[in-house]
C-alpha positions in Angstrom: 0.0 0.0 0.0 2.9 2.7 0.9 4.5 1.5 -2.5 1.7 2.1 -4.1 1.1 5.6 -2.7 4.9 6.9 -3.4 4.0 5.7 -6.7 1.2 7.9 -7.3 2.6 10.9 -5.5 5.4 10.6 -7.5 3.2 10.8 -11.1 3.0 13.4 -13.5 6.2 15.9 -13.9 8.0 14.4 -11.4 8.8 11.4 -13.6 10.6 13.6 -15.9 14.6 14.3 -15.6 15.3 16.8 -13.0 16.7 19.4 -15.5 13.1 18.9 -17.5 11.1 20.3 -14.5 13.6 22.9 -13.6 13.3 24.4 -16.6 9.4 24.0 -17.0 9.0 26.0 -13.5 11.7 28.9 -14.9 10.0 29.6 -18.4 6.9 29.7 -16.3 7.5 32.0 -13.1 9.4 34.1 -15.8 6.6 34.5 -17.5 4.4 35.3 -14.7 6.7 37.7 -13.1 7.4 39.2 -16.5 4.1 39.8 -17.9 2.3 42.9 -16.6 -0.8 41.9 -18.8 -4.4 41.5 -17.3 -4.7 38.2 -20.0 -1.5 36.6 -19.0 -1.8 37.2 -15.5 -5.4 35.7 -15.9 -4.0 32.8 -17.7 -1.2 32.3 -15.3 -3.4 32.3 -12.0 -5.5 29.7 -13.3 -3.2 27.5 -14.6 -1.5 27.9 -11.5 -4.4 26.7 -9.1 -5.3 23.8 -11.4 -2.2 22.6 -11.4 -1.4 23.0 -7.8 -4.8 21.0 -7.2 -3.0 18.4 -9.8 0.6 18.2 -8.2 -0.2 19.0 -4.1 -3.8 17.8 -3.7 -6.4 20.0 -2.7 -5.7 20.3 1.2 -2.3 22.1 0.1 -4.4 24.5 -2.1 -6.6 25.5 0.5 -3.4 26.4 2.7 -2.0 28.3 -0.1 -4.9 29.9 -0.9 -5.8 30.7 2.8 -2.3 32.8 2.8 -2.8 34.3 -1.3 -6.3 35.5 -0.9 -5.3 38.3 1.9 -1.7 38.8 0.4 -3.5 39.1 -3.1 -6.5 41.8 -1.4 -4.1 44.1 0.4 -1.9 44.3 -2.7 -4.4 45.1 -4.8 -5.6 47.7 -2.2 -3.0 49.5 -1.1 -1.8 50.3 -5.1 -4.9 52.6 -5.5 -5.1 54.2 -1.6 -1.2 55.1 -1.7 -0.8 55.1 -5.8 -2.7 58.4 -7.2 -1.4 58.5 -10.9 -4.0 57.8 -13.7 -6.5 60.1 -15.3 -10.0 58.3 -14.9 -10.8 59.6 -11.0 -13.7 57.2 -9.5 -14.2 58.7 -6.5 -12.0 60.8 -3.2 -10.9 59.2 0.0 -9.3 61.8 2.3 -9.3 64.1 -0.3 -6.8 61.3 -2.5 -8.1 60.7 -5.6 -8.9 56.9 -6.1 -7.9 55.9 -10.1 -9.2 53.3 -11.9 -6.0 52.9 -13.6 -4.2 52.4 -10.0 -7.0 49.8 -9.4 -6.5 47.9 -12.3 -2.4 47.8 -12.0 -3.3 46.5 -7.9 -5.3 43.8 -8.8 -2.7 42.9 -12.0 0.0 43.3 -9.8 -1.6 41.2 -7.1 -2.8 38.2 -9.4 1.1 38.2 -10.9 2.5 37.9 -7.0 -0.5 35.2 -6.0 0.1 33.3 -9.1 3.8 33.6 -8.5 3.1 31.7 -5.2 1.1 29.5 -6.1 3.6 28.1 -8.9 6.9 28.3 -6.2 4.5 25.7 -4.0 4.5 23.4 -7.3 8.3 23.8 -7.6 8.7 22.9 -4.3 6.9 19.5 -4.7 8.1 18.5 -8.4 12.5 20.3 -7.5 12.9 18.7 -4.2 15.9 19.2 -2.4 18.0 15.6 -3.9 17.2 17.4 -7.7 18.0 20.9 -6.9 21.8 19.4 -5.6 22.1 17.1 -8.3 21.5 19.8 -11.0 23.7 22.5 -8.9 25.9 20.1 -7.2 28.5 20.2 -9.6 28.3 23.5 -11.2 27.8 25.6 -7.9 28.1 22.6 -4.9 28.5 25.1 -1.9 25.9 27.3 -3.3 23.5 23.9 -4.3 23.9 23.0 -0.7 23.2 26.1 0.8 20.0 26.8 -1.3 18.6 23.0 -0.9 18.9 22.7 3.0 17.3 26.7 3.5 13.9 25.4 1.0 14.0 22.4 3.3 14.6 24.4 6.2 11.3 26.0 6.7 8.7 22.8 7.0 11.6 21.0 9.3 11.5 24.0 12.1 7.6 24.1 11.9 7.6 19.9 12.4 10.2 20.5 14.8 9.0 23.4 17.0 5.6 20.9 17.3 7.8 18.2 18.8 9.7 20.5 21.4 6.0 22.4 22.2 5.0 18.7 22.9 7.5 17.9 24.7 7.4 20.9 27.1 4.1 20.5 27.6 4.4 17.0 28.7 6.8 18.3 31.8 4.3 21.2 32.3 6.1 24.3 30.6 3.1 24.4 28.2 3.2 28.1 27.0 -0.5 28.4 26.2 -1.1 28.2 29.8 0.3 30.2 32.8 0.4 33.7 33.6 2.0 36.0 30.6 5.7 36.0 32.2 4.9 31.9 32.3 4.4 31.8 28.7 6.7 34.5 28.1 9.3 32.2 29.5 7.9 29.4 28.1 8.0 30.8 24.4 11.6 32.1 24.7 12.5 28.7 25.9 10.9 26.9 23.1 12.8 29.1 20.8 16.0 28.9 22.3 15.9 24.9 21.8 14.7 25.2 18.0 17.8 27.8 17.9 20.3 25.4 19.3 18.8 22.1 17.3 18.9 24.1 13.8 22.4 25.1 14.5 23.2 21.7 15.5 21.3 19.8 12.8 23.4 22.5 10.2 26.9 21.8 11.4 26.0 18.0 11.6 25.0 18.5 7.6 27.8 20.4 7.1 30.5 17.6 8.6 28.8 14.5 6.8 28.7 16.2 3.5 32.2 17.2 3.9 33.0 13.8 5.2 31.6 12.5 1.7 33.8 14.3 -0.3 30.9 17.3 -1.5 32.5 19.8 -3.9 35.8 18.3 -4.3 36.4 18.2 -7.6 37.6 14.3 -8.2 34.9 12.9 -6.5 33.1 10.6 -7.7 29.0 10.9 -8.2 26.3 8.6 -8.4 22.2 9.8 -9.8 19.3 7.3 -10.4 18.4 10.1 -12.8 18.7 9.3 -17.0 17.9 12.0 -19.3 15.6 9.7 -22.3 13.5 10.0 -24.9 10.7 11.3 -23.5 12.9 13.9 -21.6 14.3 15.1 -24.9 10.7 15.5 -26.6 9.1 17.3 -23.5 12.4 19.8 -23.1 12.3 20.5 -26.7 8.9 21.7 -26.4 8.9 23.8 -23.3 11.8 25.1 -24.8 9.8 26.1 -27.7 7.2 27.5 -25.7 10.0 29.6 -23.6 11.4 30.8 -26.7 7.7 32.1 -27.6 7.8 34.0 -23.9 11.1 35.8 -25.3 9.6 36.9 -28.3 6.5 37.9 -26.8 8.2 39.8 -23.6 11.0 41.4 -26.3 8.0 42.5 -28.7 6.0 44.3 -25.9 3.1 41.7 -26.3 3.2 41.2 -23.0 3.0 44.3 -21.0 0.3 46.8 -21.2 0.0 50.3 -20.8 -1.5 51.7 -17.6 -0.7 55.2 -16.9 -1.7 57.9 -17.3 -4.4 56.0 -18.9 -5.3 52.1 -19.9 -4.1 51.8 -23.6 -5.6 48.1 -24.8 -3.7 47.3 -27.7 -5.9 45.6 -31.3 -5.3 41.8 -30.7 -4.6 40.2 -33.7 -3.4 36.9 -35.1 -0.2 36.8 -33.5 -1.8 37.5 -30.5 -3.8 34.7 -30.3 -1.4 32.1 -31.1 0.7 33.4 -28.6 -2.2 33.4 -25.5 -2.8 29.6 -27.1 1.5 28.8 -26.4 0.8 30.6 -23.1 -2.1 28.6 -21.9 -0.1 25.7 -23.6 3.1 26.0 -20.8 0.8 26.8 -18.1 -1.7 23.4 -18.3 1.2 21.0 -19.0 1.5 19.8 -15.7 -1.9 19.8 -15.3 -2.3 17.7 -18.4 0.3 15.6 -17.5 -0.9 14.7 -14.5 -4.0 14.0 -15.4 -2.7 11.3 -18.6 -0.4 9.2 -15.7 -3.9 9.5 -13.7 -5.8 7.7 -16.3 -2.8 5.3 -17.1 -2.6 4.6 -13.0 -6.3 3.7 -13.2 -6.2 1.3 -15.8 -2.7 -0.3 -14.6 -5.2 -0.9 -11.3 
């Protein structure tokens, strides 16, 4: 049964070499950070969620979304309340004029950061930390390392912190309970043990990988990872579909005109087929995901 479950966790673009999915989740986040562009931040969002639903499961959504939705609401509100450019006045709040051109750049701007997010959650579950050293390792080792153990860092000190609240609870230093100096105390304690135990747990990393020989340059490396046909055919095209991004970013097709007033550019042909290449990146892991889905089903 556990096989069975690290099999299907593992489905979809995960299955493809490490180098594949690394530069799937670049030509993406480039484009989302790139394009200033109420379509392509549409498109990007959307993609996004679907394919966060696809790769992390909905419970991790809802997290995600439980932290976007604010983020994405204060962004889009504090560009109009604290941004005053733009022609087209809809109304006066403390005698500050409210744009619409200012509210349509905050809720573009917010949709590019949530969407931004939301696809740095997907990296995080496709690049783990064993792909992200084996495609650094050798190019940039100490740097690899670094980078890898801080993305890991982050869900270790919030399991960890859970263990030592436990444990100081068991011996009656809960800090939800107590007067404020109690849980005062009892916080800074907690701390002060998650402190020392990521210190420790980093020089401890730091020794065995050293111990191994990382980052000399004669030793020798071992990967289960083998770059094959089906590799070569999915990198060729999201390499095709990246170089579409450059042309689109380097024509201006992607960026729109706010100030001092919204200029909405004719679409045309080229146009088109470029939102189709667009929407093409951002659904592949979706649609990959859901082919191994159907192939797992009928396997079963």
């Amino acid at each position: 049964m556990d096989s069975e479950k690290k099999l299907k966790t593992e489905s979809g673009l995960s299955l493809f070499h490490p180098w594949v999915s690394f530069i799937y989740f670049v030509a993406v986040i480039a484009g989302t950070l790139l394009f200033i562009h109420p379509v392509f931040v549409a498109v990007s969002l959307v993609c996004a969620i679907f394919s966060s639903v696809m790769i992390n499961g909905r419970k991790t959504v809802f997290a995600t979304l439980g932290f976007g939705i604010p983020m994405f609401v204060f962004i889009a509100l504090a560009n109009p309340l604290f941004n005053h450019r733009g022609m087209t006045v809809l109304f006066y709040l403390f005698d500050n004029p409210v744009t619409l051109e200012a509210t349509v750049y905050g809720i573009v701007s917010a949709g590019m950061m949530f969407a931004a997010v939301v696809w740095f959650t997907c990296y995080n579950t496709v690049v783990t930390s064993d792909k992200f050293i084996y495609i650094f390792g050798r190019i940039l080792p100490s740097i690899a390392l670094i980078v890898s153990m801080t993305l890991s860092l982050i869900p270790r000190l919030i399991e960890q912190i859970k263990v030592i609240a436990d444990s100081q609870r068991s011996i009656g230093l809960d800090w939800k309970s107590g007067s404020i100096k109690q849980r005062i105390r009892s916080g800074a304690r907690i701390l002060s043990i998650l402190v020392s135990w990521a210190l420790e747990d980093a020089v401890i990393t730091a020794d065995s990988m050293r111990a191994r020989g990382y980052s000399q340059h004669k030793r020798s490396t071992f990967s289960i990872f083998r770059f094959g046909k089906k590799d070569g055919k999915m990198l060729a095209l999201i390499l095709i579909l990246f170089a579409a991004e450059i042309f689109t970013y380097a024509s201006g097709r992607g960026t729109m005109e706010f100030y001092p007033a919204m200029f909405f550019r004719k679409i045309d042909l080229i146009d088109i087929i470029i939102y189709f290449l667009y929407i093409t990146l951002g659904i592949l892991p979706a649609v990959i995901q859901i082919k191994e889905d159907l192939k797992w089903k009928q396997l079963k």
